[in-house]
Structures are given as C-alpha cells and as structure tokens.
N, C-alpha and C positions, 0 to 999 in steps of 0.2 A: 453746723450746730443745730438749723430746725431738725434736720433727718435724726440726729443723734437722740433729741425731745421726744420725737416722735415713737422711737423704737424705745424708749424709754417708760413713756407712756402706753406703748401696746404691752409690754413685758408686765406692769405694775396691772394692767385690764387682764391680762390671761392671769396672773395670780391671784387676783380679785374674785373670779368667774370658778375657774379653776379646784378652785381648794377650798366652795361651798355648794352646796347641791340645795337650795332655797327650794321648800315646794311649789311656788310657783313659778320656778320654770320648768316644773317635772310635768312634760305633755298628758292635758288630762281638756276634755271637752267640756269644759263648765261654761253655767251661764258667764260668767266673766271673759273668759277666751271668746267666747265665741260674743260678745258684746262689741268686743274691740275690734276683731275681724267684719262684723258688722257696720260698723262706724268707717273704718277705712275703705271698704268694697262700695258702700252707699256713695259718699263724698267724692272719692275715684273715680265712679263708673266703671270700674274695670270687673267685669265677668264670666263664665266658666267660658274657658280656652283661653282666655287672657293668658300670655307668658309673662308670667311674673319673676322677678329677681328679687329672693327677701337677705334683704342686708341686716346681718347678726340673729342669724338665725337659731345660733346657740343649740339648745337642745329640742329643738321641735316645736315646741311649746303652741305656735303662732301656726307652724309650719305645716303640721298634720291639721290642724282646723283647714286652713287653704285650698290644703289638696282635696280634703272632702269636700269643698264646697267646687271641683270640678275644673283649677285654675291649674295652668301647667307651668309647678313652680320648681323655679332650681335653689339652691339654698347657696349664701357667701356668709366663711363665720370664721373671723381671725385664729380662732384655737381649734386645733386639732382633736383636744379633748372632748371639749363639748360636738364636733360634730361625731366622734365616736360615740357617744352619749346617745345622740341621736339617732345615728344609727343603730342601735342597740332597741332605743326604744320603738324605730319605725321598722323593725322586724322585715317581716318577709313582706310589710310592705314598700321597702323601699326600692323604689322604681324611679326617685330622681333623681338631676346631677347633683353634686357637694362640692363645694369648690372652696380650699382654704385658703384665703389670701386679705389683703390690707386693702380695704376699698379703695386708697389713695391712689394702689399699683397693682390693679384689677386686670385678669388674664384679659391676654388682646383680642382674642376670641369670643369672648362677653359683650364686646362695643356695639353699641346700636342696635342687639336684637330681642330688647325685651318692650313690652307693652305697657309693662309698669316695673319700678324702683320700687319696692317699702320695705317697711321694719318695723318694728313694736318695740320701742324703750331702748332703741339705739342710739340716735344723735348726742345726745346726753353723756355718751361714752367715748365719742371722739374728739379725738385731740385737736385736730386740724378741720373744725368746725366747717369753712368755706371751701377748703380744699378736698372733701370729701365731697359737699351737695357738687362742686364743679363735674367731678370725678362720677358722682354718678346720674348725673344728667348728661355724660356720655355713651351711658350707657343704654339709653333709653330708646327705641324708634322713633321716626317724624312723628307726632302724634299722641306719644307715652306720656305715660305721668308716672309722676312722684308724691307718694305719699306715706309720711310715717307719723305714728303716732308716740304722744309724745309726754311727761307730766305737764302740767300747768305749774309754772313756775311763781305762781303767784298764789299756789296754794299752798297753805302756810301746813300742812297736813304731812308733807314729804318731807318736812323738816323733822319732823318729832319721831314721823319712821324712822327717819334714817338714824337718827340719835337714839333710839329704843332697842334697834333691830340687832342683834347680836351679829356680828359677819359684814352688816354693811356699816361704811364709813363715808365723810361726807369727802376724804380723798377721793375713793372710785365713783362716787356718784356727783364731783364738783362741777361739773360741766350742765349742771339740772339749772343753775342761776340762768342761764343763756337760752333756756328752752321759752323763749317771747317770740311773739312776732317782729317783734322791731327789730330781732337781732338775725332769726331764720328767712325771713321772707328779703331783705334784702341778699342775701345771702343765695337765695335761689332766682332773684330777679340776674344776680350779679353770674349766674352760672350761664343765663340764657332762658331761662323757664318766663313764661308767661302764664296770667290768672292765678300769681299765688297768693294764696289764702291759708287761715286757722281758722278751727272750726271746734268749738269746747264742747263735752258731755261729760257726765256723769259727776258723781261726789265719793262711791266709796268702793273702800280697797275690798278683794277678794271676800273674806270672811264675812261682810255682809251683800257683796254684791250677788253672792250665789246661794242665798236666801230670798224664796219667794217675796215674805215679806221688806225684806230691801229692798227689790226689784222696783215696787209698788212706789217707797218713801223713797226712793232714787228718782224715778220718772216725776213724780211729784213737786221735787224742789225744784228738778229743771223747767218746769212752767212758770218759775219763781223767775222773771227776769232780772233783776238786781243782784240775784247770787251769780248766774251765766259767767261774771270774770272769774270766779271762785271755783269754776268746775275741776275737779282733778285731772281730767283728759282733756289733750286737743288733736286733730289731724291735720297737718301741715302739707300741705300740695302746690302740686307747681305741672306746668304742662310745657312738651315740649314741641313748638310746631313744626 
C-alpha cells in the first residue's frame, strides 16, 4: 500500500511540474538564483570540485548556477521531461551526468560517491519525507553533507502565493507544512547525519529580490533579529562522518 502512495504521489508531482513552465524555474542567473546557491555553498562548505548530487533538479534552474561556480555536479530529477527541459536549456553545455530516478530507489552506482546531497525547493515535494533524507544520506561520502534549501514554513507569505498563483495548488505544494526543524532535523539525525542544523535568510520572493533596491531592504530586515523566524528561506544540513 505505501509503494502504491508513493507512485501515486510521484505521478500527481510529474503532473504538477509537467504541464506548467513557471518562470522561475526557467534557468536564468539572477540576483535570486544565485542568492540561494550562495546561502547553501556558504552553510555546506562545500566548493569548486566538490561532487555534488542535486536532488530535483528539474530544469536547471539551481543546476547551471553550480556548475559555473566550478562544482562537479550530476543532476537526479524524477521526470523525464523536465530533465529534457534542461537539457535543451544547457545546450552545448551540457557536459554532466542526468540521472532519472525516485531518490527513494537511486541507481546503485550513485552510493557513497558524492561530497554533497542538495536541492532547492525539493523536500517539500516528497512523499516519503524520512525515507528520502535516509536514502540520500546513502549517498553521500565519509565526510559529505547534506544540504537543501527549503521555504520557512512559518512564513505565512507561501500561503497567499500558493492561493494567488495560477498553476500552483496547496495539493502539490502540501508537504511545505513539514518544512520545520522539528520535523527535518530529526529526520536527518534519524538517517545517521550528525551537526544537523536550519539556518534562515532572506524575506522576499524573486520580483523584488532581483531588484537592487530589494537587495538593500532584504539584508536590512535581516539585522532585524525578532523577524529571523519570519525569514522565507532556510538551509537544512546534516554531515555524514
């Protein structure tokens, strides 16, 4: 019955993903992308040669930011489409692996040899929350970490998107309730990871964040310590010894 959930759930996430082309996941190097890729490489420690594994990698988006910052990254992304997507958009540069598969039942060839695990706006989309972080904190080297970033579930901001946003629904995006700490970091203690930690930035979505002036009234509020649980973003890490 869980398998049956499960493939249930991946079918309803590829028709989700599938049948809307959101510009922001259409790969473009803005202050925003590269904010986030910022936030997780700072937090991680993980840099250029690092081999990274980015889980849901979708259409690039996260994925060509990476590689130009020198990381040797292979990509995992449940839909076929979107990584054709990607590959369309990474032209003649794509020069890495793609690998289509359910992080839950990851090619056995994957195990143990990457330096880091992450993602941008993934956990939130799986189904089998704990059995994914087990899954790929297998994958990881003595030593690797895991990190993905994540919304703040406690910002009350993702709710009104999602209820605004034409295309999204709070069905594909249900799993956003569970993006706390109290619910991932056991979750990654429970995998084997040690030093896990959340770690919050920023307040606003694309449309002002890649506005100088937002830039500006963005770093500003987060000196604001009292808003800090309010942040829209957090980076969830775990290491594996």
């Amino acid at each position: 019955m869980k398998r049956e959930a499960i493939d249930r759930h991946n079918r309803a996430q590829q028709a989700y993903f599938e049948q809307r082309v959101p510009g922001t996941m259409i790969p473009r190097a803005t202050p925003y992308v590269r904010r986030h890729v910022d936030e997780l490489l700072a937090a991680s420690e993980l840099g250029p040669g690092a081999s990274l594994l980015e889980v849901g990698c979708g259409m690039g988006n996260y994925t060509l930011e990476l590689i130009r910052r020198g990381l040797a990254v292979e990509g995992l992304d449940l839909s076929p489409v979107l990584l054709e997507r990607l590959r369309a958009y990474a032209g003649d540069d794509l020069s890495f692996p793609l690998h289509c598969a359910d992080v839950l039942d990851p090619p056995e060839e994957l195990l143990g040899r990457f330096d880091g695990v992450v993602g941008f706006f993934t956990l939130h989309h799986l189904h089998d929350l704990e059995g994914s972080v087990a899954s790929m904190a297998r994958l990881l080297q003595p030593d690797g970490r895991l990190a993905f970033v994540e919304p703040n579930a406690f910002n009350p901001l993702y709710y009104v998107q999602i209820a605004g946003t034409p295309g999204m629904s709070f069905r594909g995006e249900r799993r956003l309730t569970s993006m706390r700490p109290a619910v991932l970091l056991p979750a990654m203690r429970a995998a084997g990871l040690t030093d896990v930690r959340a770690l919050r930035y920023g307040f606003f979505p694309p449309f002002l964040a890649n506005r100088k002036t937002g830039q500006i009234v963005e770093h500003a509020l987060e000196r604001v310590g009292p808003l800090r649980p309010l942040s829209a973003f957090q980076v969830f890490l775990g290491h594996r010894a």
